[in-house]
N, C-alpha and C positions, 0 to 999 in steps of 0.2 A: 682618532684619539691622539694621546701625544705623540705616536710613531708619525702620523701622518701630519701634523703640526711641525715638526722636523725635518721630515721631506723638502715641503711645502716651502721652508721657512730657506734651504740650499740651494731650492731648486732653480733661481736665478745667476747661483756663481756671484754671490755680489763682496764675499770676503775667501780672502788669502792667508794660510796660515803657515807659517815656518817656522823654527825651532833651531836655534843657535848654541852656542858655546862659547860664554864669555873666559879670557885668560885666567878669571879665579877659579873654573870648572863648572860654573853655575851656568844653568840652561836658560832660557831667555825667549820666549816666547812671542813673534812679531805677528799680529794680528794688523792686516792690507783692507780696509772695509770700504765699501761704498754703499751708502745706507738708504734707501729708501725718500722717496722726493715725493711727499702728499703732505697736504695739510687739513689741517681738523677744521670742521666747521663746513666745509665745503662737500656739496652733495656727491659731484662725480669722483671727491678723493676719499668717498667712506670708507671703501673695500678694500683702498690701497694702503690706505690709513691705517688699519686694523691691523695688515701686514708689515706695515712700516712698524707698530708698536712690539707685533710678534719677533720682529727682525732683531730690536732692542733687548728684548727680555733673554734671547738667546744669547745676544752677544755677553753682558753680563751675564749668565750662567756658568758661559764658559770661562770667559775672564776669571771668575771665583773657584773656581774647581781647580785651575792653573796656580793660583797664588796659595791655594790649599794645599797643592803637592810640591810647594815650596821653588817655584818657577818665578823668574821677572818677566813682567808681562808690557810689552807696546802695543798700542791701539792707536793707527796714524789711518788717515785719509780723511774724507767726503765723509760726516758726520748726517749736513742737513739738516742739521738746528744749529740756530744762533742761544748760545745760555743767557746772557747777560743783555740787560737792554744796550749797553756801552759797544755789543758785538756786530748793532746797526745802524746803518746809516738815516738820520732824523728820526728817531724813535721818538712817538709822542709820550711824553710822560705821562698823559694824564690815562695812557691804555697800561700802564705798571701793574695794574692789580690783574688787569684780565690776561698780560701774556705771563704770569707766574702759573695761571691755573692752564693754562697748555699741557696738553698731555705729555710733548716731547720735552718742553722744558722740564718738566717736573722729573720725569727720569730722569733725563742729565744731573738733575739736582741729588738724585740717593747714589746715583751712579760714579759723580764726582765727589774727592777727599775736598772737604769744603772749608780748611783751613792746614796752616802750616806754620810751623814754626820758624823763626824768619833765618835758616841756614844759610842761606847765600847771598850775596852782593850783585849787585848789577857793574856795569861799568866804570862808574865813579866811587865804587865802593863803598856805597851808602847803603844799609841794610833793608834788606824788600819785609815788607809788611804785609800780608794777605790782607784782603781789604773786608774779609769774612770773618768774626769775629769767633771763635770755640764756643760754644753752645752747654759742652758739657765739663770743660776744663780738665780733658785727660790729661796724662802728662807728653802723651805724644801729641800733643795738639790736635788730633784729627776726630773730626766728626762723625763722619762717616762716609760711606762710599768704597769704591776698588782702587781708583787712578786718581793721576793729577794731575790738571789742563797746566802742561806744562809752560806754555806762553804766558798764559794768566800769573802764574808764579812767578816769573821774569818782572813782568809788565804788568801789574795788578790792575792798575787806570788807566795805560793809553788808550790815545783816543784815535778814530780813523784809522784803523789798521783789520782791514778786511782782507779773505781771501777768495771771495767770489765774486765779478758783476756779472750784470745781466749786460749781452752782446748787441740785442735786440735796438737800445737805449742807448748805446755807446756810453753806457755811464764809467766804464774805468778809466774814460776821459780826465771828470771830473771827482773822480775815486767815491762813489757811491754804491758802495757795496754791504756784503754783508763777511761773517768771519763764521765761517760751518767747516771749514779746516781743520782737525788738529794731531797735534801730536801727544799721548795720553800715555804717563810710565805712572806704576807701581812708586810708594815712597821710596822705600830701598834704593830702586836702580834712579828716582833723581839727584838722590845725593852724587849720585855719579857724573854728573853731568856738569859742567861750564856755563851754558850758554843756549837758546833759544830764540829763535827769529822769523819772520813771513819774510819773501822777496817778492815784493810788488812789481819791481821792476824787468822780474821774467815775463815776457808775454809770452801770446803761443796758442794761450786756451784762455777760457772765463775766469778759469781759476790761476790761481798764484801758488809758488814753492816754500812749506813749511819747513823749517831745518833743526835738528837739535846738534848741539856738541857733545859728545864725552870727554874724560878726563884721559881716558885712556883708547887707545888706536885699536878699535877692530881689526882683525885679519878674516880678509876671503876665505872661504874652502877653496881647497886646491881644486876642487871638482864639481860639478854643479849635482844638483841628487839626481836622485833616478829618473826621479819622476816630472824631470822639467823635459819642456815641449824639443829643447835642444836635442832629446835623447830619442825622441818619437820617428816615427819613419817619415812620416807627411810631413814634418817640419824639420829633418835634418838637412844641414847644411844652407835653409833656407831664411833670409831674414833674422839674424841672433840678435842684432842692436839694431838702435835707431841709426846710426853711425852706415852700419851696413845697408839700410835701406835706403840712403839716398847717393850711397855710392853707387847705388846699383842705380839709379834714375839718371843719375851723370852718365854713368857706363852706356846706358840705353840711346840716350841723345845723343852719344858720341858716334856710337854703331849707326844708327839713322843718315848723320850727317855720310858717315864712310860708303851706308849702303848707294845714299842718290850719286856720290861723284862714282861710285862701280856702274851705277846704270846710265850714269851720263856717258860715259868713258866707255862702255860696251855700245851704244847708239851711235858714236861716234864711229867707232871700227864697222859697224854693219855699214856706213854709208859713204867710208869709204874717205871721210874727212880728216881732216888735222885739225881737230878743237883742240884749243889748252884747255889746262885743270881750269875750273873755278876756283876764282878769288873773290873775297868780302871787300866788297867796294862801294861808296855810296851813291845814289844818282843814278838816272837812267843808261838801259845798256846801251854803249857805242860801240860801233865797230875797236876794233885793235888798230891803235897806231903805229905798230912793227911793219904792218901789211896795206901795200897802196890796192891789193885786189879784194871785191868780197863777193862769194857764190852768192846765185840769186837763191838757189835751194836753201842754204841756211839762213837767210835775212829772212825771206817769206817764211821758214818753220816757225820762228821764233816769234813774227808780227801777226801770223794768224792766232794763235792761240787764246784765247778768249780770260783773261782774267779774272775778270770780274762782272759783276749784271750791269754797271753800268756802260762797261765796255760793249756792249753789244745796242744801245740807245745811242753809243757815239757815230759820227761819220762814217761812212767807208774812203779810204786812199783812192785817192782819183787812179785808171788805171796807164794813163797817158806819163809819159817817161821822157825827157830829153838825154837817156845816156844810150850810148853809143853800146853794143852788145854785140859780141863777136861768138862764135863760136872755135873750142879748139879742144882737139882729143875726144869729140864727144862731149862737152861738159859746156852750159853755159856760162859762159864769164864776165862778169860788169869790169868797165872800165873806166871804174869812176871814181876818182881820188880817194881819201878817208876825210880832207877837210869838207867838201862837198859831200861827203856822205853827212856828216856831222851836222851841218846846215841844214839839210833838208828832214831828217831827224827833228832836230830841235822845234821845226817849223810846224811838223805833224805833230809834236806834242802838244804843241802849247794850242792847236788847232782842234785836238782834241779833247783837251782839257775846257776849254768853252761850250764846244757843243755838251759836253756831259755837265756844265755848272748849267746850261740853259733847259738842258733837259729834265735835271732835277728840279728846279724850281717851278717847271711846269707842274710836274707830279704835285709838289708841296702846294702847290694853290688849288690843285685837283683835286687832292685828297685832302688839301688841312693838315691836321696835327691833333695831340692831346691837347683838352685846356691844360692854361698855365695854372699851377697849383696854387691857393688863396694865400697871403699872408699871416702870418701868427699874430696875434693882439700886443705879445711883451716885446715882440723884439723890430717884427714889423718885417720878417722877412720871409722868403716861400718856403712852404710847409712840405712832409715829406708827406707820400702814401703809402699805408698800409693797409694789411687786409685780418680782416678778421679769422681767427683760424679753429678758435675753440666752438664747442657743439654748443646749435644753442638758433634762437628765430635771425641772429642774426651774424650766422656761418657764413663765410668768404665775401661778407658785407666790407668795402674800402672806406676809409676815413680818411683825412688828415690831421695831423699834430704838428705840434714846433719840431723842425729839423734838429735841432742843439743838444747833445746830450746829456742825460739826466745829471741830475746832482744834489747835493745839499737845499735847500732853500733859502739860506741862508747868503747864496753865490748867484751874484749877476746873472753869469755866463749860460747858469743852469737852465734847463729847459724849462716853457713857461705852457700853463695849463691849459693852453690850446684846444679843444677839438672840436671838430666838423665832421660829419657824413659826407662822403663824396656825392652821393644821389640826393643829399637833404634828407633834412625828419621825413621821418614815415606819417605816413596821414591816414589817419585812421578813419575808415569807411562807418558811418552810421547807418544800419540798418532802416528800410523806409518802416513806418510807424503806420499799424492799420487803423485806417479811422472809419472803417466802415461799421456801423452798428450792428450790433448783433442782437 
């Protein structure tokens, strides 16, 4: 019943609700949403669909009951409809009629105050005009609905001003998005307001930073409520800001770097050596040129060591020596300068370095490679691969498209309508035909 339609409708956590104290005394109601991501039409989004509509009817319920007990109400976040065809990127005009009759548009449509009377200025102090015209001629202008897309009130007709692309596409490349962002106030508490804007220019996520101004400076609570995670036991002290979470990734790295030179620095003493600390130097490791002596024990720890896979496909060090090797105190000791250490070093590298280019390009003619990926038709250059990922005959099926991403159509640069099947079309098997009489 509706108890269970209520649950149902919570039970993903997808909005935030807070309750403020503006300096007139007035309560203020901040509604945090992230709304439901289905669309109609589409068979495997029915279900989600139907919950995405129940998600809406709730949120206005509440909104109404709030501005009935005489409350300012915000409604910011991840909406997930575009209202306005103006709010996407190449919207074909000639589909106007069929995205009005959209289920999600049409609410936003009773749900949004769909005029206003033209109270504020933009920044050249020219007066804004809703681009909606009163329907019923109140005298407060307004048609109907709870809230008002407060950007749209700013900026009734810009154009190209979205706050979400798709990542997949690189389209925020080419700023090919859509605007499902907003920031949504009660008439009352806009007149309070300044100013209204998206920052495209924050990256980070898909989405972009919507912002409003007031006329007048919030103040903090001195204390956060009770009931924030800050206060909980599993999350005190841990994580409060973003700020604090990557001081703590710095701090981690730091300790890392401190823990290897403690265990370098203890290896040392077990073996009875004088290594210096480690320093950040570029270039392969030489001997120290402080010291004309170097142990053979730590030259061999260091050159056995196996680095990498290719390292073990390289040469072995011939084991034949022209240095003179004494022994003294028990300890074997080279007596072999540090320039001539140096030379014969450099000589093993670069000796190594060969056998390992020789050895890989055996493999690469043994094994081959991927093919090279086809060319796109618009632009004439290699194509990227992707793989199929939705349910369906042709699940984790690879293609290729144009590398470029998405955009306008109207722009060169944009990507061009490339595609291929990596395996090729499917070829459809004909059943043999009985031709035996019956």
């Amino acid at each position: 019943g509706h108890e269970d339609n209520k649950q149902s409708v919570d039970a993903e956590g997808r909005a935030v609700l807070t309750e403020h104290q503006l300096p007139s005394g007035k309560s203020v109601v901040v509604v945090n949403v992230y709304c439901p991501r289905a669309q109609s039409g589409v068979a495997a989004d029915a279900e989600r669909f139907e919950y995405k509509l129940m998600f809406y009817r709730a949120l206005e319920i509440r909104c109404r009951a709030f501005r009935r007990a005489g409350k300012h109400v915000i409604v910011l976040g991840d909406v997930n409809c575009s209202h306005r065809p103006i709010d996407m990127c190449d919207f074909d005009l000639s589909e106007e009629g069929s995205f009005k009759e959209r289920p999600a548009v049409q609410w936003l449509d009773q749900f949004l105050i769909s005029s206003l009377p033209p109270t504020r200025t933009s920044e050249n102090d020219a007066p804004l005009q809703s681009s909606q015209n009163s329907e019923n001629g109140d005298k407060e202008g307004c048609v109907r609905g709870v809230l008002v897309d407060t950007f749209r009130h700013y900026f009734p007709e810009r154009k190209d001003a979205y706050t979400c692309w798709t990542t997949v596409t690189s389209a925020r490349k080419l700023n090919a998005g859509t605007r499902i962002d907003y920031i949504l106030l009660d008439p009352d508490l806009l007149s309070e307001t300044t100013h209204c804007d998206i920052l495209p220019e924050f990256e980070g996520s898909d989405h972009c930073p919507v912002f409003v101004q007031f006329k007048e400076e919030w103040t903090a609570a001195s204390k956060a409520p009770s009931l924030c995670s800050a206060h909980m036991p599993e999350f005190a002290g841990k994580q409060q800001s973003i700020k604090t979470f990557l001081s703590r990734g710095q701090a981690s790295t730091a300790s890392k770097s401190t823990l290897e030179e403690r265990t370098q620095t203890s290896d040392a003493a077990s073996t009875g050596l004088n290594i210096p600390a480690p320093s950040k130097r570029a270039g392969p490791d030489l001997p120290s040129t402080n010291s004309k002596k170097i142990c053979k024990g730590q030259v061999s720890k260091s050159r056995s060591q196996q680095g990498n896979l290719m390292a073990f496909f390289g040469s072995k060090p011939s084991k034949q020596t022209t240095r003179a090797d004494s022994k003294q105190d028990g300890h074997e000791v080279c007596l072999l300068s540090t320039g001539e250490a140096a030379v014969k070093g450099d000589y093993a590298n670069a000796t190594q370095v060969k056998d390992r280019q020789a050895a890989a390009s055996q493999w690469k003619g043994l094994l081959g490679g991927p093919p090279s990926a086809p060319l796109c038709k618009g632009h004439k250059e290699p194509c990227v691969k992707h793989s199929v990922k939705k349910d369906g005959p042709n699940q984790f099926r690879q293609f290729y498209v144009c590398a470029r991403p998405s955009g306008p159509k109207s722009n060169p640069e944009s990507r061009c309508d490339h595609f291929v099947w990596a395996d090729g079309p499917k070829v459809k098997v004909q059943k043999p035909v009985n031709t035996k009489l019956k």
